[in-house]
C-alpha positions, 0 to 999 in steps of 0.5 A: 321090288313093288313099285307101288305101296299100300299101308296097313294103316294109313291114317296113322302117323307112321303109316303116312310116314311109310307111304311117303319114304316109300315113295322117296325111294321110288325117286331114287331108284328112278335117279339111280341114286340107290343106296342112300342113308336114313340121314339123307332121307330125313333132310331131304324131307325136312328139306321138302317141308315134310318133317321139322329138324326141331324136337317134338317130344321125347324122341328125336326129330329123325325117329318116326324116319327110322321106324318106318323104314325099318318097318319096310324093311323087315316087311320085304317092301324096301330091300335092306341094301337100298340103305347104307350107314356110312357113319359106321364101319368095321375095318380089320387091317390085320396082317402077318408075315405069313399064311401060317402066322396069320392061321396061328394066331387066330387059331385060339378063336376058331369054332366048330358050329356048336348047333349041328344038331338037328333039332336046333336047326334055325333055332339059333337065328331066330330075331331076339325079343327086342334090342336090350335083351340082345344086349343082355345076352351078348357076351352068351352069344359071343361064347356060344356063336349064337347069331341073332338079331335083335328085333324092334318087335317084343315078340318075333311074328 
């Protein structure tokens, strides 16, 4: 990873805000404390007197902290597990008495890719225009094992 970062635009709010987390998680891969969460990452500015816990607006305090890591993030300046969210987590204790039962009873959700087809190549794993069109079309892609994410951006670049 660059130790170094330049912003497109730097007189901009979010464009300052890029610059600083940037240089935030330069510290902490100096300190080895690589990963680290967005929320930690919002206090320890509040705690520097960068940002306010206080709302300003219609978006929360932690907003502009969000958005400009996830900008460094989907521009490859900040690798995506450098950031954790320990608030969230997708825990499956599910068990059986054998191999067999276990096979068995997850046998009914088992799929064949339905894209092997050649001309669909990668079409299925293209960002989707936004996060409430992914939304919309969850119960689509839960059926069709269609796997996408949902894009900040109105339009994937």
């Amino acid at each position: 990873m660059p130790t170094d970062y330049i912003d497109p635009n730097p007189a901009t709010k979010i464009g300052r805000m890029r610059k600083i987390i940037f240089d935030l998680l330069q510290e902490h891969g100096a300190a080895g404390t690589i990963p680290t969460s967005n929320r930690f990452l919002f206090y320890e500015l509040v705690a520097r007197g960068i940002l306010s816990k206080e709302k300003d607006g219609a978006r929360p305090p932690d907003h502009i902290v969000h958005s400009a890591l996830t900008d460094l993030r989907e521009r490859g300046h900040v690798p995506w597990d450098w950031i954790v969210d320990e608030t969230r987590a997708l825990d499956d204790f599910t068990g059986a008495a054998s191999v067999q039962d276990w096979v068995e009873s997850v046998l009914a959700h088992a799929r064949v890719d339905p894209w092997d087809d050649d001309r669909a190549v990668g079409a299925h794993r293209k960002p989707l225009p936004g996060r409430c069109v992914a939304r919309a079309l969850h119960p689509l892609r839960r059926e069709t094992r269609c796997h996408q994410r949902p894009s900040r951006r109105l339009f994937a670049h």
